[in-house]
N, C-alpha and C positions, 0 to 999 in steps of 0.2 A: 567606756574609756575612749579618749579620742586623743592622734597623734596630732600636734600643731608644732609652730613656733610660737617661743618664748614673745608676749607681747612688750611693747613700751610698759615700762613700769612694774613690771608682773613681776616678784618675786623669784628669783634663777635656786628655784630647791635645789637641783640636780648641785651645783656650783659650793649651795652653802654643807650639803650632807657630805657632800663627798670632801668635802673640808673639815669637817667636824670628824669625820670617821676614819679619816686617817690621821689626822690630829691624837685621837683617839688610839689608834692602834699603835702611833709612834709613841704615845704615854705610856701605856700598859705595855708593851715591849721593854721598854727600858727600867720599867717599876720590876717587873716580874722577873727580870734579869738581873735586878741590884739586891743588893743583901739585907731590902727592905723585909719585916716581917708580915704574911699572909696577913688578911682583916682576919677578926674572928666575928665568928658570927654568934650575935649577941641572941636570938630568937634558939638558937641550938642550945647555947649554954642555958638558958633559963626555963627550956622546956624539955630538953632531949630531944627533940623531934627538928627534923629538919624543913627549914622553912622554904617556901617556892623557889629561892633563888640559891639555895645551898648546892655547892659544887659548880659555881658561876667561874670561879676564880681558876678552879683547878681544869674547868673545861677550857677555858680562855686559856693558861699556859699550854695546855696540850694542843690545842688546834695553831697557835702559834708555832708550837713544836710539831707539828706535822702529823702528830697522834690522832688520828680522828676518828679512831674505834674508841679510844680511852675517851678524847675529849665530848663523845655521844653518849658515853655512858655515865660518864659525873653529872651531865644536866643536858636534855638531848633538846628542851624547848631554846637554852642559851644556844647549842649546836646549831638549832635551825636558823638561829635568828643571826647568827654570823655567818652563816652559807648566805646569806639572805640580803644581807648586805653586802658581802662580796657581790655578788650581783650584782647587786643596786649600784658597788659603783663602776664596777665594769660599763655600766649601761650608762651611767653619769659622767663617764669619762669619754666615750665614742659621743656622746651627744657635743658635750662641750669642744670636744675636737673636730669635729666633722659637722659642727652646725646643723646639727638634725633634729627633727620637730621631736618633740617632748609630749611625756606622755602624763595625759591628765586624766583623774577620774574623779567621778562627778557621781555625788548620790545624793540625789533630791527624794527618794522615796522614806520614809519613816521605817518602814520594815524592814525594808535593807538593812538600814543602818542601827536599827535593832540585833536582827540577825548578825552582824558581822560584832557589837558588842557581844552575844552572848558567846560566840564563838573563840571570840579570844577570853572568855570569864573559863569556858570549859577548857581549852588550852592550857590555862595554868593550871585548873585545877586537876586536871588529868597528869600532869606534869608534876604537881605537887604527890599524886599519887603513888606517880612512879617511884619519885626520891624515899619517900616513906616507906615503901616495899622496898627498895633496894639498901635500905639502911643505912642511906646517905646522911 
């Protein structure tokens, strides 16, 4: 990983994510607040079993709501991955405001980037475990 500044022409990630993700979170606030009904989820109904992302929605209204023992325990992979972007733009937002080098990572090795595929395969599927034990 290396910190620089955003070159001529480079793509400004940090600018588009953090714009997408709070675009995002002002959608699903207001979705999850109006007397729209829940999705169902079509892989539950036709199997019983719940699929990787079940309890996506109810962990999202609860981390919204403040709940973040409930909103870990509906889907704690979605849990992470919204602490995760909180981050992300906390850090996207000091960059853009205080014009601070950006941080890029760079993997040229094959293994690596094998390694980090298998890692996120195991992720869900350990995730998908949980929900299935927990009778999500």
């Amino acid at each position: 990983m290396e910190w620089r500044q955003l070159r001529e022409g480079e793509i400004d990630h940090e600018l588009i994510w953090l714009s997408v993700s709070g675009t995002s979170l002002g959608m699903a606030t207001a979705w999850l607040k109006s007397p729209l009904p829940l999705p169902a989820c079509v892989f539950h109904q036709l199997t019983g079993m719940p699929c990787p992302a079940c309890g996506a929605t109810r962990c999202v209204r609860d981390f919204i709501g403040g709940h973040f023992a409930a909103a870990f325990a509906w889907n704690p992979l979605v849990f992470c991955a919204l602490t995760g972007i909180i981050v992300f733009d906390f850090y996207a937002l000091a960059v853009l405001l205080f014009r601070l080098p950006r941080a890029r990572l760079s993997i040229t090795s094959g293994t690596v980037a094998n390694a980090l595929r298998f890692a996120a395969v195991a992720l869900v599927a350990t995730n998908w475990l949980y929900l299935i034990g927990a009778g999500r």
